[in-house]
GUKOLKOL-976030 format. One line per field, with one value per atom (N, C-alpha, C, CB): residue number from 0; residue in one letter; x, y, z. Coordinates in nm, 2 decimals. Atoms other than C-alpha are relative to their C-alpha. Glycine has a CB too. Example, Ala and Ser with C-alpha at 12.3 -4.5 7.8 and 13.67 -1.06 7.14 Angstrom:
drenro	[0/0/0/0/1/1/1/1]
zase	[A/A/A/A/S/S/S/S]
u	[0.09/1.23/0.09/-0.10/-0.09/1.37/-0.08/0.04]
v	[-0.12/-0.45/0.12/0.00/-0.11/-0.11/0.11/0.05]
w	[0.00/0.78/0.00/0.12/0.00/0.71/0.08/-0.14]
end
This chain:
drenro	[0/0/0/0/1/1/1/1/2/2/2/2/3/3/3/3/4/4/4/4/5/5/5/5/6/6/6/6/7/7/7/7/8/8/8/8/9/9/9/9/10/10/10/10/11/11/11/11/12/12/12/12/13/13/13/13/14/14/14/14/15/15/15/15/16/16/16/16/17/17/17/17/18/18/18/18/19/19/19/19/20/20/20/20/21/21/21/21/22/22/22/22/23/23/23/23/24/24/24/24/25/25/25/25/26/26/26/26/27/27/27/27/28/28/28/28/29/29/29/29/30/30/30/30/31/31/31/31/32/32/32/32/33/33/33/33/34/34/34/34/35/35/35/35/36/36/36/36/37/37/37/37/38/38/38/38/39/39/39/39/40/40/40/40/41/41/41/41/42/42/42/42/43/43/43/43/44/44/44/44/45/45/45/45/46/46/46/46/47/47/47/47/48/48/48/48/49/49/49/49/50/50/50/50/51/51/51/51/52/52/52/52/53/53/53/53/54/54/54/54/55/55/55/55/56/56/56/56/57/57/57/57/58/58/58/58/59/59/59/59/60/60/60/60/61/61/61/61/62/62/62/62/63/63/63/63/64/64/64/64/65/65/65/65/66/66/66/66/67/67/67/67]
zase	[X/X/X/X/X/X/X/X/X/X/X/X/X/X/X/X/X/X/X/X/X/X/X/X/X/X/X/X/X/X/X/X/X/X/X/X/X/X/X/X/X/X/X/X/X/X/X/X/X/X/X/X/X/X/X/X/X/X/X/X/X/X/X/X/X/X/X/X/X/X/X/X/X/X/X/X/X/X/X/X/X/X/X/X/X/X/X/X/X/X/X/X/X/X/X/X/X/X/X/X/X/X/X/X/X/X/X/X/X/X/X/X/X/X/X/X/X/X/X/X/X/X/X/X/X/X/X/X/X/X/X/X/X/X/X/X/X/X/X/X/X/X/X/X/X/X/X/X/X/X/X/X/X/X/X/X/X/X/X/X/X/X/X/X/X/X/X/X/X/X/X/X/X/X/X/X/X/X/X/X/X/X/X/X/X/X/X/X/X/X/X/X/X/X/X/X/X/X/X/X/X/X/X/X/X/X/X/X/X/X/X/X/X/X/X/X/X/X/X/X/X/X/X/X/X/X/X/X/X/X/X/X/X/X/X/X/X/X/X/X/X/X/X/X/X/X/X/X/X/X/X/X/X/X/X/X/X/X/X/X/X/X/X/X/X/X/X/X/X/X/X/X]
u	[-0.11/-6.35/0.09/0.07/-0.08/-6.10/0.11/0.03/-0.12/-5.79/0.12/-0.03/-0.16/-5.54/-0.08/0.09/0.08/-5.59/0.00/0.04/0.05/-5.74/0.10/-0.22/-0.03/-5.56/0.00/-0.01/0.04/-5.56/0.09/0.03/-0.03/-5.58/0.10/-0.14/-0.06/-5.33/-0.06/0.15/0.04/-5.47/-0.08/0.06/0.10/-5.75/0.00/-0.19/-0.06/-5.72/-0.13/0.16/0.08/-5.99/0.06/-0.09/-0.02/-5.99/-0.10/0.13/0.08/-6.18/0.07/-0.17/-0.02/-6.15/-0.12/0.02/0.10/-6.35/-0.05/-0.14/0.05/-6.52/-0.15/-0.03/0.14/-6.82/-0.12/-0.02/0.09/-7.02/-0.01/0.05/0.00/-6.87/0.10/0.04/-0.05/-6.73/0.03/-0.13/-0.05/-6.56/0.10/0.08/-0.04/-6.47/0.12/-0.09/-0.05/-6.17/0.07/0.06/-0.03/-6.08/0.10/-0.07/-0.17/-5.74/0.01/0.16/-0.04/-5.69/0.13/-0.08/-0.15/-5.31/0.05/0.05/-0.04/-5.17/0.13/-0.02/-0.15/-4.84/0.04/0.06/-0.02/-4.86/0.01/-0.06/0.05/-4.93/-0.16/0.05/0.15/-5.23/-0.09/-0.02/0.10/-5.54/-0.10/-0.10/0.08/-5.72/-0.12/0.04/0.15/-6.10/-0.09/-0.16/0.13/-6.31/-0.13/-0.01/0.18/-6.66/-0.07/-0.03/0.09/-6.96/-0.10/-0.06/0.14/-7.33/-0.03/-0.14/0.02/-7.39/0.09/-0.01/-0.09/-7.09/-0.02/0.18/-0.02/-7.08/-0.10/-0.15/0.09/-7.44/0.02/-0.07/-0.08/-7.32/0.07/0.16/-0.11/-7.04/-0.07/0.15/0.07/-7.26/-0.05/-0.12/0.07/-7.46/0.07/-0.01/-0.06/-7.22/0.05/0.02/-0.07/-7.06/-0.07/0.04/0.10/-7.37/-0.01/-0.18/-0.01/-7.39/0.11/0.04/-0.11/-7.10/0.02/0.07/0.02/-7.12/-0.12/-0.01/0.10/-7.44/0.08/-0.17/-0.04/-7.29/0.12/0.02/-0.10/-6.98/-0.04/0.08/0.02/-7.15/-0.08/-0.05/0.04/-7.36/0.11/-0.11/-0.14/-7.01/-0.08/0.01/0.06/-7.17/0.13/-0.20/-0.09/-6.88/-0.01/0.06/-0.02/-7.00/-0.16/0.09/0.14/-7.35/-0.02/-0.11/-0.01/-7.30/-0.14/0.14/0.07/-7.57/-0.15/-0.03]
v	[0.07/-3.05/-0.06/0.09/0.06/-3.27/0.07/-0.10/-0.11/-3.12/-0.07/0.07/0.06/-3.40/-0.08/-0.17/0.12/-3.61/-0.11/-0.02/0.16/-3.92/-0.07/-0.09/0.06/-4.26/-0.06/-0.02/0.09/-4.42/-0.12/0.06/0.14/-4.81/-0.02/-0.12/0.06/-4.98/-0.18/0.02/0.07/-5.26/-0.05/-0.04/-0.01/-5.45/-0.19/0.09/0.13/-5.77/-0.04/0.00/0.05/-5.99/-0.11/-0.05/0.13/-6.23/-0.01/0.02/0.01/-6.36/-0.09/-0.08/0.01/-6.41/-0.08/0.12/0.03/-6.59/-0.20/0.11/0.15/-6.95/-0.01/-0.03/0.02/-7.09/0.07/-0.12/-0.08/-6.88/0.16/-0.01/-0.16/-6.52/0.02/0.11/0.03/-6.47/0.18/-0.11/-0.16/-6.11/0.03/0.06/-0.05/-5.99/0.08/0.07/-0.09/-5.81/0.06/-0.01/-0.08/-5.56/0.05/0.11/-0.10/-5.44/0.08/-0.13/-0.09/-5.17/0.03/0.13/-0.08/-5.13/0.11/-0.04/-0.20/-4.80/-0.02/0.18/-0.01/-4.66/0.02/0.13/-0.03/-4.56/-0.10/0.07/0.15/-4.93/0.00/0.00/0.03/-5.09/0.02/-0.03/-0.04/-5.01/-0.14/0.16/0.13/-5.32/0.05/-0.10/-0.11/-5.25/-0.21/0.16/0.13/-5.57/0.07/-0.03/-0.02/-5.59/-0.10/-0.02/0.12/-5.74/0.01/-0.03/-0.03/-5.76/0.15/-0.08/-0.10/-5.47/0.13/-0.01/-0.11/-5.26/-0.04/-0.01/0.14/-5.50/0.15/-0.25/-0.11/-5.30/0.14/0.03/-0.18/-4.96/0.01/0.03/-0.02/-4.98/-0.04/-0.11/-0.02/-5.10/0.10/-0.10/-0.11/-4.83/0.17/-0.02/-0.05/-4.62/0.03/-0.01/0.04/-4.72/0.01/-0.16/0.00/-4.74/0.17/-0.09/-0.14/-4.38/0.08/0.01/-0.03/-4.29/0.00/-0.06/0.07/-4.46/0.05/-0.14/-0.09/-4.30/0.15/0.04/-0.13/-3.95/-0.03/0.08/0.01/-4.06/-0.03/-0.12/0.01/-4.17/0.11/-0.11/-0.11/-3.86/0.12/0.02/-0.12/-3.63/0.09/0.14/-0.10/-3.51/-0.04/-0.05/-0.01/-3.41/0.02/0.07/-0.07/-3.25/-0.02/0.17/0.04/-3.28/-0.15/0.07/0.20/-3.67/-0.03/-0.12/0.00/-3.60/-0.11/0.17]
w	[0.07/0.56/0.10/-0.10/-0.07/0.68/0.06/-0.06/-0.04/0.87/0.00/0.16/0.03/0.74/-0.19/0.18/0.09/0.41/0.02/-0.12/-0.10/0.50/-0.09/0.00/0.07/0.42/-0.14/0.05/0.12/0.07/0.05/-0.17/-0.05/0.13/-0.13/0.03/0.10/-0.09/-0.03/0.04/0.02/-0.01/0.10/-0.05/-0.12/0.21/0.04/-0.05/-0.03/0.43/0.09/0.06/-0.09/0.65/0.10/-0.06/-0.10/0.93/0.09/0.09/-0.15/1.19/0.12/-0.02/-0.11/1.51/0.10/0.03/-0.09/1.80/0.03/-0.06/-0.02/1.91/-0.10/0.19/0.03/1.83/0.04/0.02/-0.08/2.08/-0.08/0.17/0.05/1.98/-0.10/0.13/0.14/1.59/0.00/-0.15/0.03/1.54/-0.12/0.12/0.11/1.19/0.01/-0.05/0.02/1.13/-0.11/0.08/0.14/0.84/0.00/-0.03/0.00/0.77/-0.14/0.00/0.11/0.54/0.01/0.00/0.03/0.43/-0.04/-0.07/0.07/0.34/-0.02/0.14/0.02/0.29/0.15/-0.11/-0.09/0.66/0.08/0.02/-0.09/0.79/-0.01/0.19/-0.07/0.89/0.05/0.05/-0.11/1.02/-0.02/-0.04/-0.01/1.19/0.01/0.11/-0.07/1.29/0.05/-0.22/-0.08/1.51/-0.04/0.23/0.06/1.34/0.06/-0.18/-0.01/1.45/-0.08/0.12/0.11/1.25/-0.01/0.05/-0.02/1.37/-0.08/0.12/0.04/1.27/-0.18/0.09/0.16/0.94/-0.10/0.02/0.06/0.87/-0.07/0.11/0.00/0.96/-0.14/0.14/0.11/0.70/-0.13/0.01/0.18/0.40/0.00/-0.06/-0.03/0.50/-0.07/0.16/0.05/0.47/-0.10/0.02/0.18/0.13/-0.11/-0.03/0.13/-0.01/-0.03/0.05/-0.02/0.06/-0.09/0.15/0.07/-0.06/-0.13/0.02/0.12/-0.35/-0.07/0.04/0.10/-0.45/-0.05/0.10/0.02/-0.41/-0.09/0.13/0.06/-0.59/-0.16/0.08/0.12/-0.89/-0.08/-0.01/0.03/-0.92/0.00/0.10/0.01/-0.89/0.14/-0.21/-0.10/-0.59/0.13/0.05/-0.11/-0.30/0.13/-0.02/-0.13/0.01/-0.02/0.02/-0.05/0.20/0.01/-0.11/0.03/0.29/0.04/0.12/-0.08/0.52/-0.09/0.05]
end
């Protein structure tokens, strides 16, 4: 388990960044704490659906722990 309670976003924000050569995503999740920015590329992009999707299964099953 965690050893703080993680953030709850209040709300969530995009941008990009970069030229025509190199294009970098960025995600802002708002909180009550401030901001958290995060630079994405395809790769990370992946990762995070990946993730969510994950999540998101276990979350609709009521399933909490074992994300693995």
């Amino acid at each position: 388990m965690v050893d703080r309670p993680p953030y709850m976003p209040t709300g969530i924000g995009i941008g990009m960044l970069g030229d025509d050569a190199t294009k970098i995503g960025v995600l802002i999740f708002e909180t009550a704490e401030g901001n958290f920015d995060f630079a994405l590329n395809l790769q990370a992009v992946e990762v995070i659906r990946q993730a969510l999707s994950k999540i998101e299964t276990h979350l609709t099953k009521g399933k909490i722990s074992n994300l693995d």
